[in-house]
Every structure is written in structure tokens, then in C-alpha cells.
C-alpha beads as a LAMMPS data file, in Angstrom:
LAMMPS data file: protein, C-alpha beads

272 atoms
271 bonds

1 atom types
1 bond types

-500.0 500.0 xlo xhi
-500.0 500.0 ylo yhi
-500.0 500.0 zlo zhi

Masses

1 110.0

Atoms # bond

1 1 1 -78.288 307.910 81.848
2 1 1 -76.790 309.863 79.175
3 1 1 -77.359 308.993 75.404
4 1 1 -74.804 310.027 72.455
5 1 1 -76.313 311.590 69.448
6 1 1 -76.354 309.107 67.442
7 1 1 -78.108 306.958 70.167
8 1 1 -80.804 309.389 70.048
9 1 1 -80.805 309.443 66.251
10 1 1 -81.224 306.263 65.655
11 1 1 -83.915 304.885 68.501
12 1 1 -87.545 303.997 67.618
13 1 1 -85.640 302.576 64.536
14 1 1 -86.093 299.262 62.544
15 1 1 -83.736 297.954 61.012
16 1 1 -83.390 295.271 58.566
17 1 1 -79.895 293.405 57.621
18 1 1 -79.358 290.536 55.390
19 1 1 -77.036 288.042 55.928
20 1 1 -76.712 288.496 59.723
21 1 1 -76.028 285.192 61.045
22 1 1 -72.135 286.167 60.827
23 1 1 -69.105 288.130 59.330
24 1 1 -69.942 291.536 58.569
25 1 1 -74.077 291.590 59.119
26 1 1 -73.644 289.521 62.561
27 1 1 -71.250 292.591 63.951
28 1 1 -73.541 295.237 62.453
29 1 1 -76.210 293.810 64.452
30 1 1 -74.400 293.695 67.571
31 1 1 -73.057 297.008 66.572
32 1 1 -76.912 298.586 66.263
33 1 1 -77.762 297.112 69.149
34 1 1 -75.041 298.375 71.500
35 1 1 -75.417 301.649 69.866
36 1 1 -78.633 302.257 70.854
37 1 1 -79.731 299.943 73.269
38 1 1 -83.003 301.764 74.816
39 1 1 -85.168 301.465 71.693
40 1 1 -84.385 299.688 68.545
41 1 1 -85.573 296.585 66.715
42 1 1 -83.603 294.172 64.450
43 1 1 -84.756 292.531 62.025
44 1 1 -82.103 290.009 61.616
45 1 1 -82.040 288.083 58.573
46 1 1 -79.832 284.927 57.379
47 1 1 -80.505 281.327 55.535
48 1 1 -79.290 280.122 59.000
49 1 1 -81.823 280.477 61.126
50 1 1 -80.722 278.451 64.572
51 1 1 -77.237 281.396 64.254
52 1 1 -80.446 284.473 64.067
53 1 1 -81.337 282.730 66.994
54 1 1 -78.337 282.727 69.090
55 1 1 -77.847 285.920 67.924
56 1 1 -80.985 287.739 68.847
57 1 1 -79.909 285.494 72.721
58 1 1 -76.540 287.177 72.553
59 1 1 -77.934 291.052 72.053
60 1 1 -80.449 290.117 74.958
61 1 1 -78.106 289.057 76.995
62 1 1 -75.909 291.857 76.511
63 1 1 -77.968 295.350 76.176
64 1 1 -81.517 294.221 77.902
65 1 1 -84.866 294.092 76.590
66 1 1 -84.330 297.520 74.882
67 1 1 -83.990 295.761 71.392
68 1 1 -86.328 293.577 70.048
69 1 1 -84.905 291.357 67.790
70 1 1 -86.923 289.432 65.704
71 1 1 -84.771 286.144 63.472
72 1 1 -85.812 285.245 59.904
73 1 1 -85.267 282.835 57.646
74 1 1 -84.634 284.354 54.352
75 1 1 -82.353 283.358 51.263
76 1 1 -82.008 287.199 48.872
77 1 1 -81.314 284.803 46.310
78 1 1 -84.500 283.466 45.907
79 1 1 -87.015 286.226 44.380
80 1 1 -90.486 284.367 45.691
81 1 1 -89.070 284.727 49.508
82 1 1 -87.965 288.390 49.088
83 1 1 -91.469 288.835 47.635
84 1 1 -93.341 288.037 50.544
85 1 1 -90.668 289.276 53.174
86 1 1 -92.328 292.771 54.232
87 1 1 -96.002 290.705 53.964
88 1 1 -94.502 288.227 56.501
89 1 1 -93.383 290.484 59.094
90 1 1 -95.449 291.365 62.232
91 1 1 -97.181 294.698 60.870
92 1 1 -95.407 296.574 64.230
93 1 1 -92.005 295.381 62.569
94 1 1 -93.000 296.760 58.584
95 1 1 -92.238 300.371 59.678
96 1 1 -88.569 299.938 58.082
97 1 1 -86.411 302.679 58.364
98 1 1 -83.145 301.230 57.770
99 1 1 -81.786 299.035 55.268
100 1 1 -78.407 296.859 55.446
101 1 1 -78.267 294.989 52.198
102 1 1 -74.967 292.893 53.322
103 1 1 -76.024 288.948 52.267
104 1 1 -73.126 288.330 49.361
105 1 1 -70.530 285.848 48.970
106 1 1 -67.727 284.562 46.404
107 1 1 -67.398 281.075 45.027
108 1 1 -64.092 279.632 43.282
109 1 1 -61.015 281.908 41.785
110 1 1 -61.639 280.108 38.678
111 1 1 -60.868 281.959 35.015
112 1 1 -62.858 281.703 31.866
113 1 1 -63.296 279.578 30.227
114 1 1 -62.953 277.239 33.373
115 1 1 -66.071 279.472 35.668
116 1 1 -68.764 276.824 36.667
117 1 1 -72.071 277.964 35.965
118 1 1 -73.231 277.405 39.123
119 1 1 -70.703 279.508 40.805
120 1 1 -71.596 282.183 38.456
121 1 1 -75.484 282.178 38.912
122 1 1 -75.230 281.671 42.892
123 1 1 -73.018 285.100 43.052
124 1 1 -74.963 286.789 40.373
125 1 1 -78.523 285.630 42.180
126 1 1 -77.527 286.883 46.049
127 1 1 -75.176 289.995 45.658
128 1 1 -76.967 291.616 42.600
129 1 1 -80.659 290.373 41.840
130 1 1 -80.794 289.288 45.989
131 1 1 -79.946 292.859 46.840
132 1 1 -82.245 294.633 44.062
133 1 1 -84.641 292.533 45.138
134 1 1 -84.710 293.415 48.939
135 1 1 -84.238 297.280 48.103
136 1 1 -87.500 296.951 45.700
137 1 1 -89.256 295.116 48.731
138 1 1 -88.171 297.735 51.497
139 1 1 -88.401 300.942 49.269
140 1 1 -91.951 301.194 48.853
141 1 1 -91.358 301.708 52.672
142 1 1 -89.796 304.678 52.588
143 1 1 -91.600 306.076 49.796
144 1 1 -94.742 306.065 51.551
145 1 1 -93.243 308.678 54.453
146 1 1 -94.431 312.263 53.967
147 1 1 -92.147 314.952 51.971
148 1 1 -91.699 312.622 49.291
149 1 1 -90.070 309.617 51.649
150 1 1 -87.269 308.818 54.495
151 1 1 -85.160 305.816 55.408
152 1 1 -81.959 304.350 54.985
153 1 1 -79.968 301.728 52.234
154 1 1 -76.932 300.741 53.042
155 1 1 -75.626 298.893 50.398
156 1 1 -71.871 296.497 51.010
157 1 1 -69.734 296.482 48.299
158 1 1 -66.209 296.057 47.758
159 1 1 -63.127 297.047 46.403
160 1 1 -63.843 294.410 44.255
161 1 1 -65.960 296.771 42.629
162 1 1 -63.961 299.140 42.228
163 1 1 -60.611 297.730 40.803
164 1 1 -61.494 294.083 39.054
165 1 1 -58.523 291.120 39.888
166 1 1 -57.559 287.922 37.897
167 1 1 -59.320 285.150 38.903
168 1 1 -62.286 287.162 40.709
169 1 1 -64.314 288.174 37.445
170 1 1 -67.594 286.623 38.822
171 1 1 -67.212 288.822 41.806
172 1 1 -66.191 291.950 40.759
173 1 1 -68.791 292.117 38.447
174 1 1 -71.104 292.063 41.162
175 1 1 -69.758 294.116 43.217
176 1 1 -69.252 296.661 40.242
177 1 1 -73.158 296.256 39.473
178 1 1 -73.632 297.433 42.935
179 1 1 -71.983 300.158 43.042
180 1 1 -73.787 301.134 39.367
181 1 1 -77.439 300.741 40.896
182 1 1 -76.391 301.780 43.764
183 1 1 -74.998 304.882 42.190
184 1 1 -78.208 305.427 39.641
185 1 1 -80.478 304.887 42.789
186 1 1 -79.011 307.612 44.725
187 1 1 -80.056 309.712 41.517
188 1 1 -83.381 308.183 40.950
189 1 1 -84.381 309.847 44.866
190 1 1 -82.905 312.596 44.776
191 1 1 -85.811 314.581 45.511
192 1 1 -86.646 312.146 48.770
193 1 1 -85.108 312.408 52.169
194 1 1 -84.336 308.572 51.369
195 1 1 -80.635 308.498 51.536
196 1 1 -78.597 305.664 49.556
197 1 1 -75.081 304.935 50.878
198 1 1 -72.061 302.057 49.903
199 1 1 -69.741 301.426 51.965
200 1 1 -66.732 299.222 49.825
201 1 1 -64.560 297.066 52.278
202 1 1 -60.657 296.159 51.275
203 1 1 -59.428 292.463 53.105
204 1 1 -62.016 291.581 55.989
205 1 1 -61.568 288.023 57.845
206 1 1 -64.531 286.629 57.748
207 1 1 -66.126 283.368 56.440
208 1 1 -65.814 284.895 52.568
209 1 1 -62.585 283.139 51.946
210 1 1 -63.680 279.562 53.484
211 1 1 -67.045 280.091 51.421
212 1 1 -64.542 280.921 48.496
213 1 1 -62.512 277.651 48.537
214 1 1 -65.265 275.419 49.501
215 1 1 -64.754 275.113 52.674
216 1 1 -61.164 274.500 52.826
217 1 1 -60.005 276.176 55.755
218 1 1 -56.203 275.618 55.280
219 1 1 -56.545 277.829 52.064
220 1 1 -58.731 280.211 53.264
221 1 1 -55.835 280.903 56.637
222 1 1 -53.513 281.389 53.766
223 1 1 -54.739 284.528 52.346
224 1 1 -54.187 285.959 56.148
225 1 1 -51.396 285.013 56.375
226 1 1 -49.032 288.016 57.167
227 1 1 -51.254 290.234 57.185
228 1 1 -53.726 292.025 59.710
229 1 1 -56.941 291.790 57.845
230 1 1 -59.954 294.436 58.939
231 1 1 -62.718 292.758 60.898
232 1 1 -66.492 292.558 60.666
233 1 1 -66.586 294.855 63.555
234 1 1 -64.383 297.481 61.601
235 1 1 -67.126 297.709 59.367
236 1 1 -69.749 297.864 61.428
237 1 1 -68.949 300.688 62.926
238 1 1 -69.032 302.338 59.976
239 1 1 -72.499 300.934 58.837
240 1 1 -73.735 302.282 61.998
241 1 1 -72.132 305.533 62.067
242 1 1 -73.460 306.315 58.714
243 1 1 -76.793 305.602 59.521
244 1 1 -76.729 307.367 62.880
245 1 1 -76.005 311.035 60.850
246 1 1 -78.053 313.522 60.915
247 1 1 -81.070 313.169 58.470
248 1 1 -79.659 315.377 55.259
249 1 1 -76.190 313.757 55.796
250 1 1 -74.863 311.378 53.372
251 1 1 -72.200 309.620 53.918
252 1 1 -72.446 308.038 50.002
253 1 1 -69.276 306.268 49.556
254 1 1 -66.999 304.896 51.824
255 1 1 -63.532 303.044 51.062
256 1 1 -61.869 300.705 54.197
257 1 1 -59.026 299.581 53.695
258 1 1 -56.670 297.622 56.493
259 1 1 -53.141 299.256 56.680
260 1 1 -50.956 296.622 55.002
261 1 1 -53.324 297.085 52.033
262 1 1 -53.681 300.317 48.812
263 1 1 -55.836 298.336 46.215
264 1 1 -57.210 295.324 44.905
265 1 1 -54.722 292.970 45.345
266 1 1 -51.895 295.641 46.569
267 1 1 -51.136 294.070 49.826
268 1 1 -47.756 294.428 51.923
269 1 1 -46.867 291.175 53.896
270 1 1 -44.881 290.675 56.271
271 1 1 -41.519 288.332 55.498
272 1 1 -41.815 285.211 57.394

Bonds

1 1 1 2
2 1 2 3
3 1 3 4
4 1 4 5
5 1 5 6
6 1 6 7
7 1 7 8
8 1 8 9
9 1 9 10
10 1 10 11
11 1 11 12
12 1 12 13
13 1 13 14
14 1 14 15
15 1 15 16
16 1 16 17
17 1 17 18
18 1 18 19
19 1 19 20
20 1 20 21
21 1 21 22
22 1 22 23
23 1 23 24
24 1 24 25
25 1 25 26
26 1 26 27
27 1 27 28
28 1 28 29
29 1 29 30
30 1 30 31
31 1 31 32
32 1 32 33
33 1 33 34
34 1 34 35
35 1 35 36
36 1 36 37
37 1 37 38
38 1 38 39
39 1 39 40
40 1 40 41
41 1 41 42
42 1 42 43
43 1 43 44
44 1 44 45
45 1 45 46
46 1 46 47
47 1 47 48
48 1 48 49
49 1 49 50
50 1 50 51
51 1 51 52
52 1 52 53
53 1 53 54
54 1 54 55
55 1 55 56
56 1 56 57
57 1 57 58
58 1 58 59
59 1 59 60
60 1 60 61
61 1 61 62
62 1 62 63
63 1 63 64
64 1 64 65
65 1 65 66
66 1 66 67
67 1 67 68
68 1 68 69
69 1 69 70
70 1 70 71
71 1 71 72
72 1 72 73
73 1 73 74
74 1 74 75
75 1 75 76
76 1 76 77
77 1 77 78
78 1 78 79
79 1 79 80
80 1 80 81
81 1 81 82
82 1 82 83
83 1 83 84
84 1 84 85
85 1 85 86
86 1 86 87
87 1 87 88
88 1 88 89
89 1 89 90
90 1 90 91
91 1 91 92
92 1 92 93
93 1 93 94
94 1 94 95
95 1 95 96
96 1 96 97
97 1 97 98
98 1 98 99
99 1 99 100
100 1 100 101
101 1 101 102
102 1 102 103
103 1 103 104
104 1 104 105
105 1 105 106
106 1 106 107
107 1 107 108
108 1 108 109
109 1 109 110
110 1 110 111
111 1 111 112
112 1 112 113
113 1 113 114
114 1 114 115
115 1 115 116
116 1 116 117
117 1 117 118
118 1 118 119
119 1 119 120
120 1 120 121
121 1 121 122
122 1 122 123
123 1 123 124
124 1 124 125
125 1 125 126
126 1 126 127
127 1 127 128
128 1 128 129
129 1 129 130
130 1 130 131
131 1 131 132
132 1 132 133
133 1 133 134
134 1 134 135
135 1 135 136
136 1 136 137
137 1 137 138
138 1 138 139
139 1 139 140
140 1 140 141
141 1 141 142
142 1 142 143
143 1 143 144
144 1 144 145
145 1 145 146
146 1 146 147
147 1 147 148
148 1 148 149
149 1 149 150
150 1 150 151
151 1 151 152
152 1 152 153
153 1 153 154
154 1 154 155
155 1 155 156
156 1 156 157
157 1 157 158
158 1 158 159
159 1 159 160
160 1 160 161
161 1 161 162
162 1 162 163
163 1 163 164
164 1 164 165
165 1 165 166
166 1 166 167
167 1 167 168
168 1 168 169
169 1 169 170
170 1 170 171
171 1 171 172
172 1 172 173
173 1 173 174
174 1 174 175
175 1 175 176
176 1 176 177
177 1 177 178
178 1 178 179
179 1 179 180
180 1 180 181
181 1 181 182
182 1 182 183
183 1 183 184
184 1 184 185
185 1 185 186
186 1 186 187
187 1 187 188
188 1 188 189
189 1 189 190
190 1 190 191
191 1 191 192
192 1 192 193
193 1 193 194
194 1 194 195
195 1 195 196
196 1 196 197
197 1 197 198
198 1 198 199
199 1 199 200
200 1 200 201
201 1 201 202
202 1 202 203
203 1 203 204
204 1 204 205
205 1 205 206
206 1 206 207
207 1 207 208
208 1 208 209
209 1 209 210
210 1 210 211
211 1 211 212
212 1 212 213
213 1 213 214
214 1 214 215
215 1 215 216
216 1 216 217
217 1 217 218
218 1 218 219
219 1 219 220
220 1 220 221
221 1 221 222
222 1 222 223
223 1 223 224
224 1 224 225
225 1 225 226
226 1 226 227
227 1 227 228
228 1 228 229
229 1 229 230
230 1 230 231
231 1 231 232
232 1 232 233
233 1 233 234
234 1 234 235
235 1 235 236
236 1 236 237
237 1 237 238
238 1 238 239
239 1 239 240
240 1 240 241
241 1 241 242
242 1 242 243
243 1 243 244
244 1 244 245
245 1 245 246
246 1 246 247
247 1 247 248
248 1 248 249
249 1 249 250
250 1 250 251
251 1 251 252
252 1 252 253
253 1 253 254
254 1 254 255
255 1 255 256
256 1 256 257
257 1 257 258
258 1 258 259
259 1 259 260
260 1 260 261
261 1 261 262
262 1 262 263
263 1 263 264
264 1 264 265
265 1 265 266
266 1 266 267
267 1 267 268
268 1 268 269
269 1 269 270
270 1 270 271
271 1 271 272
């Protein structure tokens, strides 16, 4: 049977994603897995552990026994699990070569004054101190490879980051402190083979918006609504293509945007 390149890049891998129990790291997993389905393993991370578990079922059922995939509870938010992450995994799973930080989320489209504190300190804790965390945990990793180091970190930002809204000032100043460390780390190993890449996603449908409003579905569907949002799987394929280049190749910044959209909060929809 024939392998692509990038199927051949990317076997003997292992590769760690955070918040894969759905949206955007669920379809990167499946996305990994049907990419190179001889010889990978996934480390497949989520507070949700029974959905890492149907998950891991799903890519069996579907590609064979050619990925191992091994579930794990972990919340990035919480700096004593990151800590012992790599310490917990079977040693033949520490060999980490890639790393999707993806585990973020939005709460409320409040304004100041009128931000809850919470909302602020949940955001701030998973998609900024969650993901330096997990990149401090994996990197000594890659550092430890010969010719100064080798591996992968794929950070997911946002547009968000880029171009800052009303009502999303919480957010986008994550997302914007991604892209700065992100940015500084790329810098910082420059004389590494370790290669740091963002890849900044416009409107995706995923469970961001229901997480936004608290779980109220009927405005979530309404910020769809004419409109043909990107998908998880849009961006997977992009999180896996950029890890499957060749070794000096890096892809460091990526911008997705679905059609109907050309900014933050420039969106064309369709009259009803």
C-alpha cells in the first residue's frame, strides 16, 4: 500500500493535543489518525474523559490498530496537573514530538465594567497560563533531541487575536497573548530544529458559542445563522498539514477564514 509524504513524515510520531474531546482538537485527532494510520500515537487530552474514550473507540474502529491512542484526563487550567502530565505518561508515550496546544474557550460578551471575575480568570487560566504551561511541560522534550532539539508546537489562536471586538475583551486578550509568546518563542529557538507555528481561525461551529452563552443553545444557533461557518475539520487539516512538512519548513502563521467572512466581526449574511 502506498503512503503520501506526509504519511511517511509524520509516522513513529506522538502527538499530544489538548482539548480533544470535541470541536477543533476532536477533528485534529481524527485528522492525525487518518493521516497516518500505520504508526502514530495520540495522546488525547480533555477534562472529559468518558468523550477521550469514545474517541480513542472511534479512531480504532476506523484506521486499525495502527494508532495507539492513549485518553487523559487533564484540565491546562490547573498548573499542579500540567506539572505532573509528562511524569504520568507511560515512559513509551514521553517521546513527544508534536504539540497541539488547542484547549481554550470564551465565557460571556459582557463589557467592563460589567466582566465577572470568574469569566475573566477561567479564560485567562486555560488559553494563556494553560497553554504556557503545557508548552513548558512538553519543551524540555524537544530540547533534549540532538542538534540543539526537534518537535512540533502548534499553537490555536484566533482572529480574535488579531483584530480585538466589543464585547470580546477577555478573549482577545488571550488570544493576542498567544500570538505574543507564541511569536517571542519562535525567536527564543531559533537556533533549534523545534519549530513553533499558530494557526488563527475566523468563525468555526463548534461548541465555543454554546460555552459562550452558557449553554444556551438558541443563542449560540443565532450567530450561524446565515452564514456557512468553517468546521473543526477545516482546521484540522491544516494542523496536520503543517505538521506533516518537511523538517526545516515552517508554516508560522496561518489565517482561515470562511468565505462570507474578511475580519473580526466583518461577516456577509445572507438576507432571510
Amino acid at each position: 500500500m502506498s503512503t503520501s509524504a506526509m504519511a511517511r513524515r509524520l509516522a513513529g510520531k506522538t502527538i499530544v493535543i489538548t482539548g480533544a474531546s470535541s470541536g477543533i482538537g476532536r477533528s485534529c485527532a481524527l485528522e492525525f489518525a487518518r493521516t497516518a494510520p500505520q504508526d502514530l500515537r495520540l495522546v488525547l487530552t480533555a477534562r472529559r474523559e468518558d468523550r477521550l474514550k469514545e474517541l480513542a473507540q472511534q479512531i480504532r474502529d476506523e484506521v486499525g490498530d495502527g494508532v495507539k491512542v492513549l485518553p487523559v484526563a487533564l484540565d491546562v487550567s490547573d498548573p499542579e496537573q500540567v506539572k505532573g502530565f509528562v511524569q504520568k505518561l507511560p515512559e513509551e508515550w514521553r517521546v513527544v514530538d508534536v504539540l497541539v496546544n488547542n484547549a481554550g474557550l470564551v465565557r460571556g460578551v459582557a463589557r467592563a465594567p460589567e466582566i465577572a471575575e470568574q469569566d475573566i480568570n477561567v479564560m485567562f487560566n486555560t488559553n494563556v497560563t494553560g497553554l504556557i504551561n503545557m508548552t513548558q511541560a512538553i519543551l524540555p522534550i524537544f530540547k533534549s533531541r540532538p542538534n540543539g532539539g526537534a518537535g512540533d508546537i502548534i499553537n490555536i489562536g484566533s482572529i480574535a487575536g488579531r483584530e480585538p471586538y466589543a464585547g470580546g475583551s477577555i478573549y482577545c486578550a488571550t488570544k493576542a497573548a498567544v500570538r505574543a509568546f507564541t511569536d517571542a518563542l519562535r525567536k527564543e529557538l531559533i537556533d533549534t530544529r523545534i519549530r513553533v507555528m499558530e494557526i488563527d481561525p475566523g468563525q468555526v461551529e463548534t461548541e465555543f458559542s454554546i460555552v459562550r452563552y452558557y449553554g444556551d443553545k438558541a443563542k449560540a444557533d443565532a450567530v450561524y445563522a446565515g452564514v456557512d461557518p468553517l468546521t473543526p475539520d477545516d482546521i484540522a487539516e491544516v494542523v496536520v498539514f503543517v505538521a506533516g512538512r518537511p523538517e526545516n519548513v515552517v508554516v508560522a502563521d496561518t489565517l482561515i477564514f470562511p468565505s462570507h467572512q474578511a475580519g473580526a466581526g466583518v461577516l456577509y449574511r445572507k438576507p432571510t
